[in-house]
C-alpha positions in Angstrom: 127.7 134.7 190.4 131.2 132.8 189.1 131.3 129.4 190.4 127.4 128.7 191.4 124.8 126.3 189.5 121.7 126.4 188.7 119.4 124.0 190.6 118.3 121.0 189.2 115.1 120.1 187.4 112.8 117.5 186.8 114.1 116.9 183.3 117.8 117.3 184.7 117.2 114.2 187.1 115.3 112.3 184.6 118.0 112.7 182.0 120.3 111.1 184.8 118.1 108.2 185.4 118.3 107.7 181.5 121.8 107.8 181.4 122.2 105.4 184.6 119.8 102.9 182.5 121.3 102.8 179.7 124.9 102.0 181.2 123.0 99.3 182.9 121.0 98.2 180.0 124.5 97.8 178.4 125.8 95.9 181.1 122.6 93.4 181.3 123.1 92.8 177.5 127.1 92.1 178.1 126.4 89.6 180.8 123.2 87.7 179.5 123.7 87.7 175.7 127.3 86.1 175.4 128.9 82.9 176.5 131.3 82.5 179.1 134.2 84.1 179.5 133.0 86.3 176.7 129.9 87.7 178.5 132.0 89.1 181.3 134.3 91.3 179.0 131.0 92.4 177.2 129.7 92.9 180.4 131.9 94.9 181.9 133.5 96.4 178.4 130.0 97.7 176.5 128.7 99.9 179.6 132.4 101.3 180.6 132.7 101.9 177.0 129.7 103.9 176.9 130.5 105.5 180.1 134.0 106.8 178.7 132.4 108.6 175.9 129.8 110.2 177.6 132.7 111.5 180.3 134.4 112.7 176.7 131.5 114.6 175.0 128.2 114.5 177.1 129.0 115.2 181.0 128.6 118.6 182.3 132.3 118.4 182.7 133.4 117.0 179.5 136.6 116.4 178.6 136.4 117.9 174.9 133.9 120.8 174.7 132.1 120.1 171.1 129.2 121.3 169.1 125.9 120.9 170.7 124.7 118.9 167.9 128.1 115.9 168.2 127.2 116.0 171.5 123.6 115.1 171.0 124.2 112.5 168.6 126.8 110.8 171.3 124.0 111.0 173.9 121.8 109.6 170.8 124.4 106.9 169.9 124.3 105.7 173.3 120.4 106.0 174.0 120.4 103.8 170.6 122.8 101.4 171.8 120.7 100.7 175.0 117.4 100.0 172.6 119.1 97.9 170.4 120.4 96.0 173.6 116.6 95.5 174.7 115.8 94.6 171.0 119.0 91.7 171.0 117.2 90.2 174.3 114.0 89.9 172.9 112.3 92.7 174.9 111.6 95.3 172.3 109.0 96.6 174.2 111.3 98.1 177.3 113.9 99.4 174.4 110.7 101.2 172.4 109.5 102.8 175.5 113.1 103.7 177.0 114.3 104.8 173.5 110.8 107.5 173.6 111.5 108.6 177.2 115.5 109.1 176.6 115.0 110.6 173.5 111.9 113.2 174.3 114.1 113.7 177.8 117.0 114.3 175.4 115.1 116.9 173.3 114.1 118.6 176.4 117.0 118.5 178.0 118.6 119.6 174.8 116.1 122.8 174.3 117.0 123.8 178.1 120.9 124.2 177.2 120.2 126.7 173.7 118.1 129.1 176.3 
């Protein structure tokens, strides 16, 4: 019927909690990896920054309606930018492992939307 959803799925809630951690990943990096005052625009500006283009390309209600594959690269560019913040703080172990689950989540996610 017009107007209903489908429910969500296991791989629809995980690909949220990915999203949530990588906005906070990117606000983590802002605040711990620059000197004052720069750390609190970084802070503040890297996951709001992140959070705008993913409202543009990647929400279920995006703003522009693109390709599939432009908007899996800006759900990749922002699943990279998260790992690379992990990486910059010396933790490359948490980026390695939430760059395998956000991307494999991704994929899966990804696969779910062509069927």
């Amino acid at each position: 019927a017009p107007g209903t959803r489908a429910p969500l799925s296991g791989i629809d809630i995980l690909a949220f909690v990915c999203e949530l951690f990588a906005f906070a990943t990117l606000a983590i990096w802002g605040f711990a990896s620059w000197p004052f005052p720069w750390n609190i625009v970084a802070g503040i500006g890297a996951p709001l920054a992140a959070i705008l283009v993913w409202a543009l390309f990647v929400s279920p209600r995006a703003v522009f309606a693109v390709h599939p594959f432009v908007r899996g690269a800006v759900e990749l560019l922002v699943y990279v930018s998260a790992t690379i913040a992990w990486w910059a703080m010396g933790q490359a172990w948490i980026g390695l492992a939430f760059g395998v689950i956000a991307v494999t989540t991704g994929v899966f996610a990804g696969r779910r939307r062509f069927a």
